[in-house]
C-alpha positions as CSV (number, residue, x, y, z in Angstrom):
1,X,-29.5,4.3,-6.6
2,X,-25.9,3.6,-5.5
3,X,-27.3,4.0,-1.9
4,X,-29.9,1.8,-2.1
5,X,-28.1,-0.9,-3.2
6,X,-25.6,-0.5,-0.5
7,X,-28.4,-0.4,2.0
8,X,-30.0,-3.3,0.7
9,X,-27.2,-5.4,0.4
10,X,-26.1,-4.3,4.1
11,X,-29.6,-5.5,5.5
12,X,-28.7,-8.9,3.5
13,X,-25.5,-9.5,4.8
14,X,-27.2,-8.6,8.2
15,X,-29.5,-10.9,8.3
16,X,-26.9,-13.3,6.9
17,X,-24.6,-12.8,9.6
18,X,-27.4,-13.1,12.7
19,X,-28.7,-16.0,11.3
20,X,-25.5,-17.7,10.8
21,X,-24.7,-16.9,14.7
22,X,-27.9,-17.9,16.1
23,X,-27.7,-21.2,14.4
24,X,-24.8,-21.7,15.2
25,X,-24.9,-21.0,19.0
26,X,-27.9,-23.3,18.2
27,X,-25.7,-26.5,17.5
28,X,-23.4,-25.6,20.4
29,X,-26.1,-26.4,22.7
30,X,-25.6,-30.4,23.8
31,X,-29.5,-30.9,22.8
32,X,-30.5,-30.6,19.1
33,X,-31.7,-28.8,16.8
34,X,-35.1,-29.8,17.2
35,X,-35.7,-28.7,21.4
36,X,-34.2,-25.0,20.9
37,X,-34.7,-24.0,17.5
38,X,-38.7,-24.0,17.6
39,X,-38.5,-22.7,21.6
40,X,-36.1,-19.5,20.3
41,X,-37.2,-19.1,16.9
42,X,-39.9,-16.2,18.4
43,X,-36.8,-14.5,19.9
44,X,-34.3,-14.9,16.8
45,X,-36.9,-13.1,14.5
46,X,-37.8,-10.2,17.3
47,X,-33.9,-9.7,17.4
48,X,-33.8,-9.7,13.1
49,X,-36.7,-6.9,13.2
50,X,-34.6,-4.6,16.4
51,X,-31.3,-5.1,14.5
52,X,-32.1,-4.2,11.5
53,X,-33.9,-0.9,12.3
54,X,-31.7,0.3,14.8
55,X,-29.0,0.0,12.3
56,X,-30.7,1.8,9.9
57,X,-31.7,4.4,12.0
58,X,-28.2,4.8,14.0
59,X,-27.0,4.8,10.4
60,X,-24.9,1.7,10.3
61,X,-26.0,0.6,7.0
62,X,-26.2,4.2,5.3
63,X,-23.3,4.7,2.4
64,X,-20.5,7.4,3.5
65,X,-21.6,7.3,7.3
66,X,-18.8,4.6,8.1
67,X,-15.6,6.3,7.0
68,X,-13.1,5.4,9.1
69,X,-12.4,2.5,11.9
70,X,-13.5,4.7,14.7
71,X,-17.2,5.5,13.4
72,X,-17.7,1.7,12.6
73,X,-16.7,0.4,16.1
74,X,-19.0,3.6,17.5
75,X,-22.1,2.9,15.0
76,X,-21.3,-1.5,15.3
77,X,-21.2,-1.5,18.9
78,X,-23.7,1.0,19.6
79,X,-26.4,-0.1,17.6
80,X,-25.7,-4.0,18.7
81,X,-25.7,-3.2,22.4
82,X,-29.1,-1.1,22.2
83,X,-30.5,-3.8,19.9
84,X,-29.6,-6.2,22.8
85,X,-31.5,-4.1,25.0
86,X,-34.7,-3.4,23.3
87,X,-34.7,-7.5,22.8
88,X,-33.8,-8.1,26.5
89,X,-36.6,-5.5,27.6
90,X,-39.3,-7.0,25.6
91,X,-38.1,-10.5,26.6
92,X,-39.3,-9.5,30.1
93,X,-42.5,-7.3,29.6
94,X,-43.7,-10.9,28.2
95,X,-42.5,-12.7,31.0
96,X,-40.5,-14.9,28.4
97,X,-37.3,-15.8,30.9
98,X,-36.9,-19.4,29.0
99,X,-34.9,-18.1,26.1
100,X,-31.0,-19.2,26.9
101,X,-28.5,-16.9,28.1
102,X,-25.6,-18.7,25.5
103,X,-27.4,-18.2,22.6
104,X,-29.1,-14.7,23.1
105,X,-25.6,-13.0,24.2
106,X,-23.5,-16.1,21.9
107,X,-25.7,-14.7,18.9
108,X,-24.8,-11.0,19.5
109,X,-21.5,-11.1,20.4
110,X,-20.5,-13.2,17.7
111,X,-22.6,-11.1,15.1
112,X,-20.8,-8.0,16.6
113,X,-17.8,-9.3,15.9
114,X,-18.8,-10.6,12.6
115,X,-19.5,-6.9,11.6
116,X,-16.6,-5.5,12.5
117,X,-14.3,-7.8,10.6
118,X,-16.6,-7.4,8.0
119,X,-16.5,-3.3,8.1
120,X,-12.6,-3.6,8.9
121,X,-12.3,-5.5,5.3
122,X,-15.0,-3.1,3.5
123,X,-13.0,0.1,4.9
124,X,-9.6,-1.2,3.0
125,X,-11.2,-1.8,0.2
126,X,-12.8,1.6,0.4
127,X,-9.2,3.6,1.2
128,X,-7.0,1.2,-0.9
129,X,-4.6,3.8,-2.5
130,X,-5.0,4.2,-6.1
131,X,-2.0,4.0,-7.8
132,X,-2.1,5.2,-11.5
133,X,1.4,3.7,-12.9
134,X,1.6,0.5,-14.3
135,X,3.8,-1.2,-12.5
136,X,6.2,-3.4,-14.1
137,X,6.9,-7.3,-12.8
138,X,10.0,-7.6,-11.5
139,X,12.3,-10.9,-12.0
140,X,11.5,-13.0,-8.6
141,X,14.1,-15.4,-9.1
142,X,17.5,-13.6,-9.3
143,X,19.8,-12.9,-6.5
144,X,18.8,-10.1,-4.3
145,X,21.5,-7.5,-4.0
146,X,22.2,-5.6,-1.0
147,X,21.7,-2.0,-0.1
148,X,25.4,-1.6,-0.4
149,X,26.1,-3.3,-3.6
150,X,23.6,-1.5,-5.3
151,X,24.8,2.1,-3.8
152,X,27.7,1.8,-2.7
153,X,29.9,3.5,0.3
154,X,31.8,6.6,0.8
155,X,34.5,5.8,2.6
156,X,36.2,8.7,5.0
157,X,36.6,11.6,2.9
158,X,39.3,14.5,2.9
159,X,39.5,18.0,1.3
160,X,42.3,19.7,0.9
161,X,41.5,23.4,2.3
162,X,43.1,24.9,-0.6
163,X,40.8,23.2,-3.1
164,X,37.6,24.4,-1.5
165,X,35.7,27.9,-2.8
166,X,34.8,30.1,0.4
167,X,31.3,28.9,-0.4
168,X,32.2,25.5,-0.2
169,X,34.2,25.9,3.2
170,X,31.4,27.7,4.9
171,X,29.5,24.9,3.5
172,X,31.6,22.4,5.2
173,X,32.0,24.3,8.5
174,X,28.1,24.2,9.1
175,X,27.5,20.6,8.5
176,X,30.6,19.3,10.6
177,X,29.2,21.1,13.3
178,X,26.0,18.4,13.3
179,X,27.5,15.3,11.2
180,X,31.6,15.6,11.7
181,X,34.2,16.8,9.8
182,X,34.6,13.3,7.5
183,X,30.8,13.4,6.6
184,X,30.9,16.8,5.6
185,X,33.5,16.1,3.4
186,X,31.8,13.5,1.9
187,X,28.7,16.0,1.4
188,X,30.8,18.4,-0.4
189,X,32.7,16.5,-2.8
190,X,29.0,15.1,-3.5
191,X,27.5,18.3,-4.2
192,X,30.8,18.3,-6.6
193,X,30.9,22.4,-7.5
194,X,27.7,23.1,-7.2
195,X,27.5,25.2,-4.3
196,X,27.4,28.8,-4.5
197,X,26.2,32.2,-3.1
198,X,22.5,31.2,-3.5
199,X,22.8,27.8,-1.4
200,X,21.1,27.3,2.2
201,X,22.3,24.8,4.8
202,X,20.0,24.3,7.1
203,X,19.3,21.3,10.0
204,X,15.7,21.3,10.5
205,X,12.7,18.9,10.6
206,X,9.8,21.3,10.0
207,X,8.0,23.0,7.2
208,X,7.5,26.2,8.6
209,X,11.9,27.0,8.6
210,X,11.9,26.1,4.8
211,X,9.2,28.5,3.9
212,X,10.7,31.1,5.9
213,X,13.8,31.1,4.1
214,X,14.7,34.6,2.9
215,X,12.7,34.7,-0.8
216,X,14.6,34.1,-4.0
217,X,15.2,30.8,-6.2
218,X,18.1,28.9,-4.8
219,X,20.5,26.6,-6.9
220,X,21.0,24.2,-3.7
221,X,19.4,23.3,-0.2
222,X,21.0,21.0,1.7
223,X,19.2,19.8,4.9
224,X,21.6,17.9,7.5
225,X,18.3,16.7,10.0
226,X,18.0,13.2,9.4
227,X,15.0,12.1,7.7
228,X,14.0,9.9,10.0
229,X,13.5,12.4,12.7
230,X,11.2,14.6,10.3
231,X,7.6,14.3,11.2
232,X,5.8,15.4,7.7
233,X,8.2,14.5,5.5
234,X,6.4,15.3,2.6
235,X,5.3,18.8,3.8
236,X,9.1,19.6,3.9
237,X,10.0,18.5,0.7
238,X,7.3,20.2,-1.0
239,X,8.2,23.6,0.6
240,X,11.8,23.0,-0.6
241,X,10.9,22.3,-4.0
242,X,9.2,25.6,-3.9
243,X,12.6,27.8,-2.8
244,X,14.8,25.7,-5.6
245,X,14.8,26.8,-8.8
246,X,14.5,24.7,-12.0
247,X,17.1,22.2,-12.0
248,X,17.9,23.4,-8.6
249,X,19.4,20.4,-6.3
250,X,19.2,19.5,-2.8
251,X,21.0,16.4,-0.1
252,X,19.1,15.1,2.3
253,X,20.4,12.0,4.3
254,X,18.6,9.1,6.8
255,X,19.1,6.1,8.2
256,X,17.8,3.2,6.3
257,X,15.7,0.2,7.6
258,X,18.7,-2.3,6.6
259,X,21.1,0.0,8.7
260,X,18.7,0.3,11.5
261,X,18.5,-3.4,11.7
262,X,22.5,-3.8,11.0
263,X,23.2,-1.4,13.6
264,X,21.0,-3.1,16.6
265,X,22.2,-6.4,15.6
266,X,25.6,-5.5,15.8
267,X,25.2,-3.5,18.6
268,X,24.1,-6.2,21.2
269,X,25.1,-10.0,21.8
270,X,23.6,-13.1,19.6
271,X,20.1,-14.2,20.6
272,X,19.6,-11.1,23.0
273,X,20.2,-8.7,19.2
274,X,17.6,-10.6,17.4
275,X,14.9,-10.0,20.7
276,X,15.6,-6.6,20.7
277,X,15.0,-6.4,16.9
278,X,11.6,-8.0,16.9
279,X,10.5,-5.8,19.6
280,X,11.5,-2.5,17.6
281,X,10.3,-3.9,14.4
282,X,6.8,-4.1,16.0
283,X,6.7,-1.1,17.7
284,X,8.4,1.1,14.6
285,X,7.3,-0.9,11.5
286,X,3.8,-2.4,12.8
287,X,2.2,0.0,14.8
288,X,2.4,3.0,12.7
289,X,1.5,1.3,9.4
290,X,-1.8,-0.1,10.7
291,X,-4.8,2.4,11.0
292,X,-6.3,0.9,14.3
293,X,-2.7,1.2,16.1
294,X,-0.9,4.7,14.6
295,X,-2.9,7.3,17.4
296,X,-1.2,4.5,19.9
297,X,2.2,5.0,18.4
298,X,1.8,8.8,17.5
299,X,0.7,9.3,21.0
300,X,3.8,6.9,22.4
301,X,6.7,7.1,20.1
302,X,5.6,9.6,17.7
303,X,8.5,12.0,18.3
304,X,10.9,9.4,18.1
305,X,12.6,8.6,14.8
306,X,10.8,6.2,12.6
307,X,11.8,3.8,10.3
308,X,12.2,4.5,6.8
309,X,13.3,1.7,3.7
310,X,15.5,3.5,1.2
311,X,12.7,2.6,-1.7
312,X,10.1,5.0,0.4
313,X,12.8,7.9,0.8
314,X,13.5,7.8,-2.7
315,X,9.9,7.5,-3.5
316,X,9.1,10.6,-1.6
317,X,11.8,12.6,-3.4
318,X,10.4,11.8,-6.5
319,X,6.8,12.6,-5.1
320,X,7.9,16.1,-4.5
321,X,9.3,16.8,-7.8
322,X,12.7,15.7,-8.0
323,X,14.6,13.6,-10.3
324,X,16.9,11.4,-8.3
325,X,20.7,12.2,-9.4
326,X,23.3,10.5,-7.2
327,X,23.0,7.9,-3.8
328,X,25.9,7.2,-1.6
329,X,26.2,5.8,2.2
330,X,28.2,8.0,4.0
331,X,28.7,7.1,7.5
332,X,25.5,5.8,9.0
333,X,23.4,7.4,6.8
334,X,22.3,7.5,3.3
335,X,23.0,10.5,1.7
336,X,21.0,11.7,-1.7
337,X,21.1,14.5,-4.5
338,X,18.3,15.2,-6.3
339,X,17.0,17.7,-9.0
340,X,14.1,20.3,-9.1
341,X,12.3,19.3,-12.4
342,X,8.6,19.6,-11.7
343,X,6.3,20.8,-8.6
344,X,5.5,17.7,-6.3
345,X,2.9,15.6,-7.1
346,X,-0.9,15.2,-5.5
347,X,-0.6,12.9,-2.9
348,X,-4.1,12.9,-1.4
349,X,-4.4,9.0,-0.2
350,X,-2.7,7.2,2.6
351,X,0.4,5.1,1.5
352,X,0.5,2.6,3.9
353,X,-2.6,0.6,3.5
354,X,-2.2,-3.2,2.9
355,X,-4.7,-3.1,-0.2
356,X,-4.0,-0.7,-3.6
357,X,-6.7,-0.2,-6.3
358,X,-5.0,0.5,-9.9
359,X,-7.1,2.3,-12.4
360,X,-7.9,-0.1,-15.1
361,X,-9.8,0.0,-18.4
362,X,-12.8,-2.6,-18.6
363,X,-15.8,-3.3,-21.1
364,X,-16.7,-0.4,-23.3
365,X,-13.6,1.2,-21.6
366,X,-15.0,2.1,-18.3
367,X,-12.8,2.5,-15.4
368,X,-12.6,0.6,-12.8
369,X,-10.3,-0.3,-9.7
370,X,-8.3,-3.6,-9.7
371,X,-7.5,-4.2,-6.1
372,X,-4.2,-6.1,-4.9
373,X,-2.5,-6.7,-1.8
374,X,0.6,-4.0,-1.4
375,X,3.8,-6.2,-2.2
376,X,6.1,-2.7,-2.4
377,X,7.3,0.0,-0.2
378,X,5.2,2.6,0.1
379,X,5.8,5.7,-2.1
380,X,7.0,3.3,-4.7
381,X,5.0,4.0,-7.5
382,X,7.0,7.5,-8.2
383,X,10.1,5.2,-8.2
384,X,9.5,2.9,-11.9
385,X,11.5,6.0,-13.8
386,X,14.6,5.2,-11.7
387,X,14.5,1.7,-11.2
388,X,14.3,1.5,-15.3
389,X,17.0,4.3,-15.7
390,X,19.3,2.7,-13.2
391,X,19.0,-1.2,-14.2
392,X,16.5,-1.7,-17.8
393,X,14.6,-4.4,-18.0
394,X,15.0,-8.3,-19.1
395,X,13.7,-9.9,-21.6
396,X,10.4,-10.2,-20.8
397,X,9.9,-6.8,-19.9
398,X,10.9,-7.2,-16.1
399,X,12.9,-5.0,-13.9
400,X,16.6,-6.1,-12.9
401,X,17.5,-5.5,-8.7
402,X,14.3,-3.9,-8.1
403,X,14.3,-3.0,-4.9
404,X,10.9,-2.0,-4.1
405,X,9.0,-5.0,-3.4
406,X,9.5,-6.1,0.5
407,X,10.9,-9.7,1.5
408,X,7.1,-10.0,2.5
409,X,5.7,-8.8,-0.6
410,X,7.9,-11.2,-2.5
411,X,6.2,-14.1,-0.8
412,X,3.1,-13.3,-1.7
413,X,3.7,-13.4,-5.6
414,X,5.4,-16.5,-5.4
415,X,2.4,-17.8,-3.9
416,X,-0.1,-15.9,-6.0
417,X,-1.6,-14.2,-2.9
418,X,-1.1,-10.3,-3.9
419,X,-3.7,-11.3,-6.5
420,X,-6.6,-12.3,-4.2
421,X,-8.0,-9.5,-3.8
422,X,-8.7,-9.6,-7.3
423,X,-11.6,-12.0,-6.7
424,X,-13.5,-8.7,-5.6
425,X,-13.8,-7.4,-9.2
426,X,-15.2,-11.0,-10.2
427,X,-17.8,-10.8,-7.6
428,X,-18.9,-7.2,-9.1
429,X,-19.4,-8.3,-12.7
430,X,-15.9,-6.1,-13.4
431,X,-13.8,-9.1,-15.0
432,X,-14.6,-13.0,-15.7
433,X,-12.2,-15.8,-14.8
434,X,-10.6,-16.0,-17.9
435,X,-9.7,-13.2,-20.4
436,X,-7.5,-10.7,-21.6
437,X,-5.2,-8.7,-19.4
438,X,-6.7,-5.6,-17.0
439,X,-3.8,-2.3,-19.0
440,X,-3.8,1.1,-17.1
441,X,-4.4,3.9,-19.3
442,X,-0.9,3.9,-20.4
443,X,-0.2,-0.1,-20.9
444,X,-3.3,0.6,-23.4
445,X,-1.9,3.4,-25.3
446,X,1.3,0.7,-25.9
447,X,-1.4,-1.6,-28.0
448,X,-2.4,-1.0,-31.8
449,X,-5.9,1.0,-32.7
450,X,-7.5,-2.0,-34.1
451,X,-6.8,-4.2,-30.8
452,X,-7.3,-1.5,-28.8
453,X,-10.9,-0.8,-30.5
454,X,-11.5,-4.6,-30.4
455,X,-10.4,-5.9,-26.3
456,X,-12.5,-3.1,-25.0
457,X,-15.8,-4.8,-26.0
458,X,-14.9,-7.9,-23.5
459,X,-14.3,-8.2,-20.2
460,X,-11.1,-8.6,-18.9
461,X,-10.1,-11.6,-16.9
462,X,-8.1,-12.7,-14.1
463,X,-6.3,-15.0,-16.5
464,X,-5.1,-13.8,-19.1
465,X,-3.9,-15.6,-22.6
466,X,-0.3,-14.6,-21.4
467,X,-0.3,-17.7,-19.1
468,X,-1.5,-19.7,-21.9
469,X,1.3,-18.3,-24.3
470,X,3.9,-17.2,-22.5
471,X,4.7,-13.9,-24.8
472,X,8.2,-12.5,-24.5
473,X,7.6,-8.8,-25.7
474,X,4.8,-6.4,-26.6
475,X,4.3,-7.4,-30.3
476,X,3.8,-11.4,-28.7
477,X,1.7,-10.2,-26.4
478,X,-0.8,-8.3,-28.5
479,X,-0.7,-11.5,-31.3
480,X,-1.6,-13.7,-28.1
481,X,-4.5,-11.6,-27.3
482,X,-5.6,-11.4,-30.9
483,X,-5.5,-15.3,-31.2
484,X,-7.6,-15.8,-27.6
485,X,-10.0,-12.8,-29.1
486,X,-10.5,-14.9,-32.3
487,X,-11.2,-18.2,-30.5
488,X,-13.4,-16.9,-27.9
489,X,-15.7,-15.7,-30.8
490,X,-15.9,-18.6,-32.1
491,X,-16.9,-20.7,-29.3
492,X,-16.8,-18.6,-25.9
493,X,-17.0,-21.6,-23.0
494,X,-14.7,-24.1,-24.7
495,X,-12.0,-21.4,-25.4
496,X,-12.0,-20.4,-21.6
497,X,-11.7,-23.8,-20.5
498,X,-9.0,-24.8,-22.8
499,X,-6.8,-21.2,-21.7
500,X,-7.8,-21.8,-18.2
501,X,-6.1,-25.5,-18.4
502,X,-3.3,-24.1,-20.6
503,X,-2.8,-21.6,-18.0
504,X,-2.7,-23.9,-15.1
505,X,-0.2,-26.3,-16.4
506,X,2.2,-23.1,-17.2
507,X,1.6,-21.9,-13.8
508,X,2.3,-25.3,-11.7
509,X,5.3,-26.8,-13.7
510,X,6.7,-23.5,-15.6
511,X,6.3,-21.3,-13.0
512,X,4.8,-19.0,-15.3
513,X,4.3,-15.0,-13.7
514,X,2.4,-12.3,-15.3
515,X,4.9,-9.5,-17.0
């Protein structure tokens, strides 16, 4: 049934789409309407019935065919160019040579194009990740603190030789030997005592070493190849989860986007620094994060070192199973200790789309996918544990410093647009304009029984009674819900319209943000 309504609803938007083009192509003609819309209305509808069966048959309009950008620009472009062809040889069997040249290739180029931005926008919705924690609003209008202040440095360290165990000074040896003698000193006093006979040190950025480590549960791993040079990070981490023993602890160290950009900055003259920056920052941040461009850098630049935030690192520690236990910049790199407490974590979808779909519970409480645009790092979702433990939240319930969400990400919730995508759900009959607040599965399990028996027979809304009321905790919240719940029964239309201008006026002159 699914199917059919996808087909359907493709054919539609089909037919939409070629008639939009061949009226317009229409109007770009200096005559009017009235000399080549009669003359080529014969030709438009031949082009309609070719169009839409070729698509059909070549499958460009069959659910799960189109998965990825490659198969719609193959089943798009092929099934537009032999529609053009059938159209073009039956334009001459009949001798019809009047029909215009603009508007028969206008019409099918533009409608071409059409489809693929169309597809391209359908495919993201289709692979946003889902993301099952809730993920708690941070405080948009405090001062941003730097990597630094909210790390801090190692400066130059020294060990006395005498204070060292032989452990410890084998230890040592091996990572001076890749990172020099002041950085491994800096290691060592971080691993503070730990390190013992069942430790590895290792320098390697592939999988297949880790595993092949002699068997046995080690108490620590430390791994001096930079992150950034690793090509499947997560791969790695999962296989050293599996040698470590519970509570087991590991070091791993990279070079952070901030240092990356401090050190090319720094390293060439004013004007000429900030050129050289944009051109890396599109080669290492853009090209690889996009779906149509990463074979083009994988296949130019893929063994070179990538760019990595420390909010994504950290993330993918936590992804693997590790609890995050002490951060320090030593040197160029940051350098991080973490703890074995779980086995990594299923990570099946891509965390570098632009668009994420949270699991949400709707009407009758039914499931269904909010989708927003990505405002965080990626990985960031396995981070909310630390971001709470290291800075609790405000009043409010936001997060202090958090330093997931990307400069460009905090744009867009300034301006609202992270929420946009939201508009999808209202088109699907998923949420109204106005009503309570989409939870995850865990935000609902916060609420009481009675309001949690009582929300789940409306539909949620993209404006909830918090912009109305402006709740400061949990217990506020639920009351405000309650109150909206009791009005809306009362008289449905003029309790949405009186939220929704309640709402706006919060919004525009308090500045109001969801929690």
């Amino acid at each position: 049934m699914e199917a059919r309504n996808f087909k359907m609803l493709s054919l539609l938007a089909n037919m939409l789409i070629l008639a939009i083009c061949f009226l317009f192509w229409i109007w770009m003609k200096p005559a009017s309407f009235r000399a080549y819309l009669p003359s080529h209305l014969p030709f438009f509808i031949t082009l309609v019935v070719i169009w839409l069966a070729v698509s059909v048959i070549n499958g460009k309009m069959t659910r799960g065919k189109i998965t990825n950008l490659r198969t719609l620009f193959t089943r798009v472009v092929t099934s537009n160019l032999i529609s053009l062809a059938l159209a073009t040889m039956l334009m001459y069997i009949f001798r019809e040579y009047y029909y215009s040249r603009t508007i028969v290739l206008g019409t099918v180029g533009m409608a071409t194009l059409l489809e693929l931005i169309a597809g391209t926008i359908y495919l993201a919705f289709r692979k946003a990740v889902v993301q099952e924690s809730e993920v708690i609003q941070t405080d948009d209008d405090e001062r941003n603190l730097s990597e630094y202040e909210m790390v801090g440095e190692t400066g130059p360290s020294t060990l006395h030789p005498a204070a060292l165990t032989e452990q410890e000074r084998i230890t040592k040896e091996k990572i001076a030997r890749e990172l020099g003698e002041t950085t491994a000193c800096s290691i060592i006093a971080m691993a503070a005592g730990n390190l013992n006979g069942k430790s590895a040190v290792l320098s390697t950025g592939t999988p297949f070493n880790i595993a092949n480590l002699p068997q046995g549960d080690y108490d620590y791993i430390v791994n001096v190849r930079n992150m950034n040079r690793i090509r499947d990070i997560d791969s790695l981490l999962d296989e050293v989860n599996g040698k470590l023993k519970q509570g087991g602890r590991m070091i791993c160290c990279l070079e952070t986007k901030n240092q990356r950009k401090k050190r090319i900055l720094k390293r060439y003259p004013p004007v000429l620094n900030y050129l050289i920056y944009s051109i890396d920052f599109f080669f290492k941040r853009i090209l690889p994060k996009l779906r149509l461009t990463r074979r083009i850098y994988l296949l130019l630049l893929g063994t070179s070192p990538h760019v990595i935030s420390r909010a994504e690192a950290l993330g993918r520690i936590c992804r693997a199973g590790f609890l995050i236990r002490k951060e320090s910049f030593i040197g160029n790199n940051l350098c991080i200790e973490a703890e074995k407490y779980s086995a990594p974590l299923q990570q099946t979808n891509s965390n570098y789309g632009a668009l994420i779909a949270l699991n949400r519970i709707g009407k009758g409480g039914k499931i269904y996918r909010v989708y927003k645009l990505r405002t965080m790092h990626p990985y960031s979702e396995f981070l909310q544990e630390y971001v709470y433990r290291l800075y609790d939240l405000k009043e409010g319930g936001k997060f202090r410093h958090d330093f997931r969400i990307t400069s460009w990400g905090r744009f867009c919730r300034r301006v609202w647009l992270d929420e946009l995508p939201m508009v999808i759900n209202l088109f699907k009959g998923d949420m109204k304009i106005v009503g309570v607040r989409p939870l995850s599965q865990h935000y609902f399990s916060l609420y009481s029984k009675e309001l949690q028996e009582r929300r789940i027979k409306y539909k949620p809304g993209l404006i909830p009674p918090f912009y109305a009321d402006i709740p400061g905790n949990l217990e506020e919240i639920e009351l405000s819900e309650l109150r909206y719940l009791d009005a809306y029964d009362r008289s449905p239309i003029v309790t949405d319209i009186k939220y929704f201008g309640l709402a706006l006026r919060n919004i525009v002159l308090r500045k109001a943000r969801s929690r």
